[in-house]
C-alpha positions in Angstrom: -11.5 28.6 -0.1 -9.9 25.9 -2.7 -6.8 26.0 -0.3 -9.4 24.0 2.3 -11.6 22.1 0.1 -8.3 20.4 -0.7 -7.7 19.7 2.8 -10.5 18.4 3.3 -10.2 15.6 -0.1 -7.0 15.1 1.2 -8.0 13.8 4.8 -11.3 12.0 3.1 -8.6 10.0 0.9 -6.3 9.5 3.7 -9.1 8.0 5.6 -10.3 5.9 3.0 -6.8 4.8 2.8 -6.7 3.7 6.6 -9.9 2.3 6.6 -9.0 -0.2 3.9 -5.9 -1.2 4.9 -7.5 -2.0 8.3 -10.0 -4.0 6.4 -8.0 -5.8 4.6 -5.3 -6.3 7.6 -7.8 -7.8 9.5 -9.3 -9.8 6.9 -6.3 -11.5 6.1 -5.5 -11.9 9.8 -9.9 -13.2 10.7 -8.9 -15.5 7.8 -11.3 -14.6 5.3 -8.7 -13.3 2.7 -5.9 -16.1 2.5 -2.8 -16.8 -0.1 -2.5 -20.1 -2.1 -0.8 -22.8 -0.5 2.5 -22.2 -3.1 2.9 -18.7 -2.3 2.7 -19.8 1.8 -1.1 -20.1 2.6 -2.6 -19.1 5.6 0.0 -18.8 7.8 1.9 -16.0 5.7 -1.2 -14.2 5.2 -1.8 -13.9 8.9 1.1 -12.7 9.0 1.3 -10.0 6.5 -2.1 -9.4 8.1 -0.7 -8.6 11.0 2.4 -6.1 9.5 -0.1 -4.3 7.6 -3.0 -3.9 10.5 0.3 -2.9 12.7 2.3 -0.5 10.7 -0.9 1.3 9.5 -1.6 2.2 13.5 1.7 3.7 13.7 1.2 5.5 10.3 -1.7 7.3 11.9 -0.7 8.0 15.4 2.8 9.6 13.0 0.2 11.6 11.3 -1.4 12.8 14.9 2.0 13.3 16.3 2.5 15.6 13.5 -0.1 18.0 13.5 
């Protein structure tokens, strides 16, 4: 029984992990979460945006795959 109540918290903080990374992927991308203008403003952000929104997708069709 513990065996699969683990299971289950570790899909729950997997989730949570791909759900915020999408958030915050597509904030930065949308705009609404941008860099100062030293550190490369918004066009670095929309780009990071963009790496992280894109190489979470492939981390959870790799995680599919694998099961």
């Amino acid at each position: 029984m513990a065996k699969q109540g683990g299971r289950v918290l570790n899909f729950i903080a997997w989730l949570t992990g791909v759900i915020v990374s999408l958030a915050v992927g597509f904030a930065m991308v949308g705009g609404t979460l941008t860099l100062p203008t030293r550190l490369g403003g918004d066009v670095l952000a929309m780009i990071a945006g963009w790496v992280v929104v894109v190489t979470t997708l492939i981390s959870v069709v790799l995680a599919i795959l694998k099961q």
